[in-house]
PyMOL Python script that loads the backbone (N, CA, C, O; Angstrom):
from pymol import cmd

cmd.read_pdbstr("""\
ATOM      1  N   UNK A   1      -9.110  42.098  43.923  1.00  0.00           N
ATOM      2  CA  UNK A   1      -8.336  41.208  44.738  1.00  0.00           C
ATOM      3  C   UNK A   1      -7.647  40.225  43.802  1.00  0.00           C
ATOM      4  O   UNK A   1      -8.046  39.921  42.678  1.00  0.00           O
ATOM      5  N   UNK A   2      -6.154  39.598  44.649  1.00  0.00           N
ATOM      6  CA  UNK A   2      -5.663  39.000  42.805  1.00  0.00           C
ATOM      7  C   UNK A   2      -4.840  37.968  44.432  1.00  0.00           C
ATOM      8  O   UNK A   2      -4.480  38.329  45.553  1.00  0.00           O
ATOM      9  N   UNK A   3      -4.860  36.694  43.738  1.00  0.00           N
ATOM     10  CA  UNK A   3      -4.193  35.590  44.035  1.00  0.00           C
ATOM     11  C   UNK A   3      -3.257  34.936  43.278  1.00  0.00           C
ATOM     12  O   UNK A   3      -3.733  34.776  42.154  1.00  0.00           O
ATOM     13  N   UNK A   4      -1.767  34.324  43.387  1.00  0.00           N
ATOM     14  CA  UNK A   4      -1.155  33.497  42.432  1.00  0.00           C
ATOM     15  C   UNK A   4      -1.675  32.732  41.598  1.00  0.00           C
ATOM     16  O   UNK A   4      -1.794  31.539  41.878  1.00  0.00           O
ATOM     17  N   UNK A   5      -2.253  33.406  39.966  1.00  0.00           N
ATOM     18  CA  UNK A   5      -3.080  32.945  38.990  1.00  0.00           C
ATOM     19  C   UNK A   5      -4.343  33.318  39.178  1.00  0.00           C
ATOM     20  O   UNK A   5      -4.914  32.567  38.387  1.00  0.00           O
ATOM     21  N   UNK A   6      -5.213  33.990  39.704  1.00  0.00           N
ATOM     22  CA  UNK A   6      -5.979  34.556  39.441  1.00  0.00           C
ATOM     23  C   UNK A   6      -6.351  35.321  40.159  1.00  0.00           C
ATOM     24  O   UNK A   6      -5.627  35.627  41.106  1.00  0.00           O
ATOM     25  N   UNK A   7      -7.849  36.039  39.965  1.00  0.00           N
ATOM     26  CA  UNK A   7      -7.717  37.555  40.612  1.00  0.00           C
ATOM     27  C   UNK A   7      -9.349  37.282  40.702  1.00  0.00           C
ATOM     28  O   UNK A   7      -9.670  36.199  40.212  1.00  0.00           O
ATOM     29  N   UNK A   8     -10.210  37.907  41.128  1.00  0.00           N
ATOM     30  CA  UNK A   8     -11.482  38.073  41.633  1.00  0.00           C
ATOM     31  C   UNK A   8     -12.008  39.293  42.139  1.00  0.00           C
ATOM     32  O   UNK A   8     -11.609  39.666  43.242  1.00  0.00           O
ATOM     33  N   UNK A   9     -13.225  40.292  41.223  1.00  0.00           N
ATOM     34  CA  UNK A   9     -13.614  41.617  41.359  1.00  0.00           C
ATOM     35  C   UNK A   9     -15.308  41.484  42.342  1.00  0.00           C
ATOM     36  O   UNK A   9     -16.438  41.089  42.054  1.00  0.00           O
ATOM     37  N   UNK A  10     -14.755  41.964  43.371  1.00  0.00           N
ATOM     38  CA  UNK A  10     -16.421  41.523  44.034  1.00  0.00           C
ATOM     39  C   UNK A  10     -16.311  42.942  45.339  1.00  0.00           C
ATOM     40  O   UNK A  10     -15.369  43.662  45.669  1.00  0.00           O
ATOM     41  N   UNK A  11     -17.882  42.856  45.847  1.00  0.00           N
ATOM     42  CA  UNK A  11     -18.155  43.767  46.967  1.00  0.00           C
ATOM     43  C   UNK A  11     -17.783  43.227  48.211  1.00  0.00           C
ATOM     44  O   UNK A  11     -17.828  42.026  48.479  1.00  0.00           O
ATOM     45  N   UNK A  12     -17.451  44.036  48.895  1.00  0.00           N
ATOM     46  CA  UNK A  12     -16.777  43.678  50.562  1.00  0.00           C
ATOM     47  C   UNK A  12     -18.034  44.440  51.411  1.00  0.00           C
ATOM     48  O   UNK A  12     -18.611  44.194  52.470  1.00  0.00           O
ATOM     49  N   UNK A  13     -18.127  45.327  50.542  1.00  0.00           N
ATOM     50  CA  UNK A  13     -19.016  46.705  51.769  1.00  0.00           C
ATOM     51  C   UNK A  13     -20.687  46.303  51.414  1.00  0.00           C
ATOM     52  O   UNK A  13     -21.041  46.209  50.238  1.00  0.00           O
ATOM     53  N   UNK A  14     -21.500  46.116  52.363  1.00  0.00           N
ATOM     54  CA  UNK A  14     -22.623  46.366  51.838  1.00  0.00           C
ATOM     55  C   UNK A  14     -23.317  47.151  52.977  1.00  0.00           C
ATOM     56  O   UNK A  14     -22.800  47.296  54.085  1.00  0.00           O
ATOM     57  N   UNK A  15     -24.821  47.768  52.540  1.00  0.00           N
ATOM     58  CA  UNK A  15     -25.665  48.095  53.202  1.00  0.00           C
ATOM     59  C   UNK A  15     -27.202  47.423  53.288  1.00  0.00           C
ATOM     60  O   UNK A  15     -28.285  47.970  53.495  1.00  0.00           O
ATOM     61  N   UNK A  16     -26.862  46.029  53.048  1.00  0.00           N
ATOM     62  CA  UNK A  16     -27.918  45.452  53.155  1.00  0.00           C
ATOM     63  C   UNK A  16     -27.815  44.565  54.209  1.00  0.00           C
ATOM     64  O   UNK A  16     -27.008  43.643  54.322  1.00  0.00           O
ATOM     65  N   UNK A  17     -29.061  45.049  55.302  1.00  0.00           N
ATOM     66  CA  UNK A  17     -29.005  44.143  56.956  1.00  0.00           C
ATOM     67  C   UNK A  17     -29.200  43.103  56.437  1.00  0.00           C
ATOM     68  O   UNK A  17     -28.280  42.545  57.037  1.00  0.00           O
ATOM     69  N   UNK A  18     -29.706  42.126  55.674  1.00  0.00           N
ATOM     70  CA  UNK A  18     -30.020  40.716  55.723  1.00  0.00           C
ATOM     71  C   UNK A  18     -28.710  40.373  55.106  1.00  0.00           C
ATOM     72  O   UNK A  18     -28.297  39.276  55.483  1.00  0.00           O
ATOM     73  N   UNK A  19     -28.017  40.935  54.348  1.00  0.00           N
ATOM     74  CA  UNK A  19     -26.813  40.086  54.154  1.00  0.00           C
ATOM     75  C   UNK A  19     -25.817  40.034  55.323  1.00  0.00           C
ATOM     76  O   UNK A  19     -25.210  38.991  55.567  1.00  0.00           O
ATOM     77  N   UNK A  20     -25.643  41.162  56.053  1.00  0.00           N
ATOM     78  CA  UNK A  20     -24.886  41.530  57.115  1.00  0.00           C
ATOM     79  C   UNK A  20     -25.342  40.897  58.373  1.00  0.00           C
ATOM     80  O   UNK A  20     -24.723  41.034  59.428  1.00  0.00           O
ATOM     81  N   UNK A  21     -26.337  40.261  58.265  1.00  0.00           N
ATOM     82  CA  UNK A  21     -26.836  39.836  59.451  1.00  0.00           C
ATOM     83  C   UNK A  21     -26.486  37.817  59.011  1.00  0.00           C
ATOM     84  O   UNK A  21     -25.639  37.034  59.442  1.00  0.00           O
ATOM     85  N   UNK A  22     -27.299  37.703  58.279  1.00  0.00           N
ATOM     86  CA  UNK A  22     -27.071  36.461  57.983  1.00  0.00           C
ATOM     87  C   UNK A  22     -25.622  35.911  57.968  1.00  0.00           C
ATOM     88  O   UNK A  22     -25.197  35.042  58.729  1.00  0.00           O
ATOM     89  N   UNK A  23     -24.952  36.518  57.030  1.00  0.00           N
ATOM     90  CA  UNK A  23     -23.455  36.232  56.209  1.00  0.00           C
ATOM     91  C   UNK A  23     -22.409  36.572  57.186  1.00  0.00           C
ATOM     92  O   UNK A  23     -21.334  35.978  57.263  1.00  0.00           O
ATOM     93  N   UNK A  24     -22.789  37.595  57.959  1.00  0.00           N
ATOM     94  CA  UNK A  24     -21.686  38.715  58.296  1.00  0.00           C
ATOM     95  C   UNK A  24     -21.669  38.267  60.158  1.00  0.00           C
ATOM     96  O   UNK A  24     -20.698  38.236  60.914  1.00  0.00           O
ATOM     97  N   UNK A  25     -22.879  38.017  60.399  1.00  0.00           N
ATOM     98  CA  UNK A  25     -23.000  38.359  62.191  1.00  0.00           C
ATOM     99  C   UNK A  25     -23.416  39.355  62.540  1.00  0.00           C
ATOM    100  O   UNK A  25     -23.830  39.227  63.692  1.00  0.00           O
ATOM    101  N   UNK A  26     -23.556  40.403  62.143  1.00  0.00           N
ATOM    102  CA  UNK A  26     -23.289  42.098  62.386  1.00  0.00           C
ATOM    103  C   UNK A  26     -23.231  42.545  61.180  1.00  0.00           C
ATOM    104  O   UNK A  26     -23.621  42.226  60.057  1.00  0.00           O
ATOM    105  N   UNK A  27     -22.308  43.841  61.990  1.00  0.00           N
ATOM    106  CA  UNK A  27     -22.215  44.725  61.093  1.00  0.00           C
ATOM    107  C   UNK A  27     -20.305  44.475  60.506  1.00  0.00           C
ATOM    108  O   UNK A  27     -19.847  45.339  59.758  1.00  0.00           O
ATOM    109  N   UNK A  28     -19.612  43.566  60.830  1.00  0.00           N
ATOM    110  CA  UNK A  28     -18.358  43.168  60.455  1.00  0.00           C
ATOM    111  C   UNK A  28     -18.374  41.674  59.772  1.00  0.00           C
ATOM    112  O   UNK A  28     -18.503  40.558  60.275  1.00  0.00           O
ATOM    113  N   UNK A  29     -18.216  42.052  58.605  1.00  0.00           N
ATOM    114  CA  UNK A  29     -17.667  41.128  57.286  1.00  0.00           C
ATOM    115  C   UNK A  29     -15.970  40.525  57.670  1.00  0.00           C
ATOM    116  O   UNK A  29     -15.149  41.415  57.449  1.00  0.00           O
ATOM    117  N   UNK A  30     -15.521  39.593  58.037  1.00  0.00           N
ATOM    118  CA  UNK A  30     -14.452  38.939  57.917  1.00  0.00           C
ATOM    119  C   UNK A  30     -14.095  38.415  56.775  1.00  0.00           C
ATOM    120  O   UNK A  30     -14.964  37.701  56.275  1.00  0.00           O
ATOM    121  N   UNK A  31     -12.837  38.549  56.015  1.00  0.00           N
ATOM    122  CA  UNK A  31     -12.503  37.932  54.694  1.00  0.00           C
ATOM    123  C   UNK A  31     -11.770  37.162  54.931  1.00  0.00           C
ATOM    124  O   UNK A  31     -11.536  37.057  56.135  1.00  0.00           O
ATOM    125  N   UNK A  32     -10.819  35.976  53.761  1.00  0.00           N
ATOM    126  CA  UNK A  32      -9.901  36.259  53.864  1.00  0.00           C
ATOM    127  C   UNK A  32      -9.583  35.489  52.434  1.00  0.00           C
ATOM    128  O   UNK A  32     -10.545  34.962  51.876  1.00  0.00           O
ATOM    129  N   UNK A  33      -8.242  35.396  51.796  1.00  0.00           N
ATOM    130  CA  UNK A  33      -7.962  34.984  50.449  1.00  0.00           C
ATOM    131  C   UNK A  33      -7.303  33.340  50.811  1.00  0.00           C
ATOM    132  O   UNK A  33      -6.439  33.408  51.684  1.00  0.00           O
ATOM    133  N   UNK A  34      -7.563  31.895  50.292  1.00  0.00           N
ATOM    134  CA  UNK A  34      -6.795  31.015  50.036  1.00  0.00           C
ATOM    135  C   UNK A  34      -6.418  30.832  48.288  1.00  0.00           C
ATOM    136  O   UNK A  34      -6.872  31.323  47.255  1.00  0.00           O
ATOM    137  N   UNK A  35      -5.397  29.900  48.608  1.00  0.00           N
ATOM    138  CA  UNK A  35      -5.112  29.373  47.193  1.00  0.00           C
ATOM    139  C   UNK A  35      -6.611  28.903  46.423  1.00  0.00           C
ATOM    140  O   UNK A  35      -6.551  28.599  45.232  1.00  0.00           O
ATOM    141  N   UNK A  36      -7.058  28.888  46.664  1.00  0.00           N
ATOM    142  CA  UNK A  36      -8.946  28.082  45.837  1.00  0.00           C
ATOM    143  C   UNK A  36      -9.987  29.399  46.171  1.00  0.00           C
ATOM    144  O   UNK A  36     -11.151  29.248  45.797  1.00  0.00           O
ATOM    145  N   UNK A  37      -9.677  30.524  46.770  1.00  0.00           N
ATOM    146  CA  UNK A  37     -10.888  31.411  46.204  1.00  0.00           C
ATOM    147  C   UNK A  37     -10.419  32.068  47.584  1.00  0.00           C
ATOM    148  O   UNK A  37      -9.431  31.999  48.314  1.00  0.00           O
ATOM    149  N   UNK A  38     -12.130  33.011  47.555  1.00  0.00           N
ATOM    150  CA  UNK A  38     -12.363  33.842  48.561  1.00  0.00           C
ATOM    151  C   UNK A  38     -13.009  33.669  49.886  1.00  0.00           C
ATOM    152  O   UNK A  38     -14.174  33.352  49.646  1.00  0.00           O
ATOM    153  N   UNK A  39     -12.783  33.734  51.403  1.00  0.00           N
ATOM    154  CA  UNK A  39     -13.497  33.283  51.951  1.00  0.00           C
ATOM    155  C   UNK A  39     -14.315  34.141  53.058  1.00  0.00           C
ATOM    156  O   UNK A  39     -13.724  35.063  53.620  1.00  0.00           O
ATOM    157  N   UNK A  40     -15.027  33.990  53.227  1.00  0.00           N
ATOM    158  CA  UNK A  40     -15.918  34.763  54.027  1.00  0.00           C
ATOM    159  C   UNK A  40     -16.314  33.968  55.818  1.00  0.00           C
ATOM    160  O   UNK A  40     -16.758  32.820  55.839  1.00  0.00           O
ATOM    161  N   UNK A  41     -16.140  34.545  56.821  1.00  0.00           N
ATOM    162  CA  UNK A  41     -16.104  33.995  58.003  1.00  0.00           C
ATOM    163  C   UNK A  41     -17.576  34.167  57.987  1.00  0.00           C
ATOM    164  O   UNK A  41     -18.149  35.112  57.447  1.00  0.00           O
ATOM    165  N   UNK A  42     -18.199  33.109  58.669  1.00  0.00           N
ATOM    166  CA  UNK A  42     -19.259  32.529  59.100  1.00  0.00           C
ATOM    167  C   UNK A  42     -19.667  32.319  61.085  1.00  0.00           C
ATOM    168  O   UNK A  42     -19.467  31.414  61.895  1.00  0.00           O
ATOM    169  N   UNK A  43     -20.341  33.778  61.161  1.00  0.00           N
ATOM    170  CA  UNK A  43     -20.372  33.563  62.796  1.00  0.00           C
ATOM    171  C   UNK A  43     -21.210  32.782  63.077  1.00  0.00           C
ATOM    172  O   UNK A  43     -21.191  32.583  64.292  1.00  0.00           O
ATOM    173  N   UNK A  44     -22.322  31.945  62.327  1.00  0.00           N
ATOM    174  CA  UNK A  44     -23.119  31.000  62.650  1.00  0.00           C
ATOM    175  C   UNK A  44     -22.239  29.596  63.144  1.00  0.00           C
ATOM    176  O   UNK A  44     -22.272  28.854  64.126  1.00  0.00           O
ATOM    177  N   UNK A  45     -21.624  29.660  62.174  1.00  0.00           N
ATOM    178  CA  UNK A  45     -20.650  28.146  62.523  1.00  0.00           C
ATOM    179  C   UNK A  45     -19.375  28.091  62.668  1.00  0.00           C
ATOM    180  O   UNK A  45     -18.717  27.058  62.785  1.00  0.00           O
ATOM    181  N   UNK A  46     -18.821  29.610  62.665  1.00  0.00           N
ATOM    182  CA  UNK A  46     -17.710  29.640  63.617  1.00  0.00           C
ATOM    183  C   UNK A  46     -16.387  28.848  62.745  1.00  0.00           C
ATOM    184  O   UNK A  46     -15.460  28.125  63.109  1.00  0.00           O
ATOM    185  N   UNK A  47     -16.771  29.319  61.610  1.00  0.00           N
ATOM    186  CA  UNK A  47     -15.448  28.901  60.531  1.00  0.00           C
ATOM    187  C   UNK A  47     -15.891  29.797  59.147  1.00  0.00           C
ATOM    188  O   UNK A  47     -16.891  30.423  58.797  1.00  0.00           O
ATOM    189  N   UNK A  48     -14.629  29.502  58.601  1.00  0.00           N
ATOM    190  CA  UNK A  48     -14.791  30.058  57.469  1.00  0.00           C
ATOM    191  C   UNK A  48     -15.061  29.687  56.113  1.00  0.00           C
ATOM    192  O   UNK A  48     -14.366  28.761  55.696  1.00  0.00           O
ATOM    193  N   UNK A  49     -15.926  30.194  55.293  1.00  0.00           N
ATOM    194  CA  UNK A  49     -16.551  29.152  54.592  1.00  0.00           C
ATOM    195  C   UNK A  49     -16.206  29.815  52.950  1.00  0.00           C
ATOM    196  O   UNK A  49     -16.165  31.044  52.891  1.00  0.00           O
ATOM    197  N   UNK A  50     -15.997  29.138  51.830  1.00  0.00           N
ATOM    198  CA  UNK A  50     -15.500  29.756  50.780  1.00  0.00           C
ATOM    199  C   UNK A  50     -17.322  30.098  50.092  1.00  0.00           C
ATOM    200  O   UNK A  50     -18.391  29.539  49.845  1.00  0.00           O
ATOM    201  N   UNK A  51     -16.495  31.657  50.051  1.00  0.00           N
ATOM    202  CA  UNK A  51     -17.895  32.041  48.778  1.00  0.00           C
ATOM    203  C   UNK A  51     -17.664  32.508  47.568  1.00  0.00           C
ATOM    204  O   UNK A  51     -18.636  32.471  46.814  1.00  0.00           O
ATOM    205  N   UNK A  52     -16.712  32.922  47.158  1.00  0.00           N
ATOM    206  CA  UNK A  52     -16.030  33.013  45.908  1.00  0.00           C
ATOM    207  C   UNK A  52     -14.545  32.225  45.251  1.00  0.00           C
ATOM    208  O   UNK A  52     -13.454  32.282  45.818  1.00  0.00           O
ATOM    209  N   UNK A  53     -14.825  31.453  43.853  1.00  0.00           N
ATOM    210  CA  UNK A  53     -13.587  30.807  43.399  1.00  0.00           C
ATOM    211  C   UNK A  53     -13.050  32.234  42.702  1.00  0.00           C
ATOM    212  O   UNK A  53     -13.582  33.317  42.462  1.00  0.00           O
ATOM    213  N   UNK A  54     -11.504  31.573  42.473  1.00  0.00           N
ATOM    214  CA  UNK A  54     -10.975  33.077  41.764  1.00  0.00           C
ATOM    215  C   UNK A  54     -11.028  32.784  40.006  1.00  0.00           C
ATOM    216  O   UNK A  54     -11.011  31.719  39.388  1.00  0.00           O
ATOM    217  N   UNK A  55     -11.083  33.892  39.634  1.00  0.00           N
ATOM    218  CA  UNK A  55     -11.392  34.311  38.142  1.00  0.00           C
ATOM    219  C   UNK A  55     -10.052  33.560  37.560  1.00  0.00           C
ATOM    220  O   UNK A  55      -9.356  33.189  38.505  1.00  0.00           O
ATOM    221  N   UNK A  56      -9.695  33.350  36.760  1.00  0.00           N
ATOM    222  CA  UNK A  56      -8.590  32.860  35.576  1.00  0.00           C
ATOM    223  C   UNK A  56      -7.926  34.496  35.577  1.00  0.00           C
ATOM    224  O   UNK A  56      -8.704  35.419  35.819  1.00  0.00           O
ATOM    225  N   UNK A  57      -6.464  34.791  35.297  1.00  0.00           N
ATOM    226  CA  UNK A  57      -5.993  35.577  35.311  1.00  0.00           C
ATOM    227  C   UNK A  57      -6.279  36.533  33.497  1.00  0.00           C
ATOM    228  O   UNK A  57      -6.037  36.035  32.398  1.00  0.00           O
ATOM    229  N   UNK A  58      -6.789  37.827  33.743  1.00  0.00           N
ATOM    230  CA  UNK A  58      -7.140  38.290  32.186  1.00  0.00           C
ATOM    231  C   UNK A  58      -5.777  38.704  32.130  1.00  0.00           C
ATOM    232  O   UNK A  58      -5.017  39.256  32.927  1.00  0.00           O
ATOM    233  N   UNK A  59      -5.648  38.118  30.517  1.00  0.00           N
ATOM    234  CA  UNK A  59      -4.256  38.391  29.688  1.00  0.00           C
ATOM    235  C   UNK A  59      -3.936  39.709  29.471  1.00  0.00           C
ATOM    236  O   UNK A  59      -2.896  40.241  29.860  1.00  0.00           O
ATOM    237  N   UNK A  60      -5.124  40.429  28.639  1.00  0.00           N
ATOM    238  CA  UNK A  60      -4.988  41.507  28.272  1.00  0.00           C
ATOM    239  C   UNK A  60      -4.492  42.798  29.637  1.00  0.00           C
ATOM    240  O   UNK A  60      -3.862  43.836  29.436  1.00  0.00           O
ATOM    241  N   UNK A  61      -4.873  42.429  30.597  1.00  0.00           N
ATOM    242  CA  UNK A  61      -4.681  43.499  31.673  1.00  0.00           C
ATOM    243  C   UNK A  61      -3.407  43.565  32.817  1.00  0.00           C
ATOM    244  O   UNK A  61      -2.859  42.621  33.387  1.00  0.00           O
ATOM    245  N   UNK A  62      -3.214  44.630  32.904  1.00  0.00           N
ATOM    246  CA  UNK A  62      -1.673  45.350  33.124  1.00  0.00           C
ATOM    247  C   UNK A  62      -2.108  44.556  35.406  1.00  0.00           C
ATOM    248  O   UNK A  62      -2.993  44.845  36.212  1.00  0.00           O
ATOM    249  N   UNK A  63      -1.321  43.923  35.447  1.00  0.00           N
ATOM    250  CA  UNK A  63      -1.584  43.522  36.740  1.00  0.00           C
ATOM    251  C   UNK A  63      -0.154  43.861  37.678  1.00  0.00           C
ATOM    252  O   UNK A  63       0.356  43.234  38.607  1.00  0.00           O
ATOM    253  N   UNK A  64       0.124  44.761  37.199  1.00  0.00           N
ATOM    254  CA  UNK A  64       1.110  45.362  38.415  1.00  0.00           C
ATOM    255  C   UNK A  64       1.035  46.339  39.604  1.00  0.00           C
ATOM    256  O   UNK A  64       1.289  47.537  39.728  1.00  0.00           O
ATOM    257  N   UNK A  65       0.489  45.155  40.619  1.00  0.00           N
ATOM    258  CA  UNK A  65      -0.125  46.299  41.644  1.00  0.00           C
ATOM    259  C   UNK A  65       0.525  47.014  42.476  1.00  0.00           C
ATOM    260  O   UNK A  65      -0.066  47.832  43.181  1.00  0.00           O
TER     261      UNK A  65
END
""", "prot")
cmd.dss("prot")
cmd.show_as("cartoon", "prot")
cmd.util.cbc("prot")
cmd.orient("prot")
């Protein structure tokens, strides 16, 4: 996943019920990307809550997606 200036390599899919249950609500993971990271919807509290900042953009790598 890549944002204006940086990019962030992480799992979306899992098969673990306690994360999916806790994190998720279910069995549906809501994402979504802001300018300051990654965010993950929260059916406990009914907003969305950031769980990942984004990485610094790597120089060396060809980012033309």
């Amino acid at each position: 996943m890549w944002w204006t200036g940086g990019e962030k390599y992480l799992d979306v899919f899992w098969t673990d019920d306690k994360f999916l249950d806790k994190e998720c609500g279910g069995n549906n993971c809501r994402w979504r990307s802001q300018d300051d990271g990654v965010y993950l919807f929260s059916y406990k509290h009914k907003e969305y809550r950031l769980k990942y900042n984004w990485d610094p953009w790597n120089k060396t790598k060809n980012h033309s997606y």
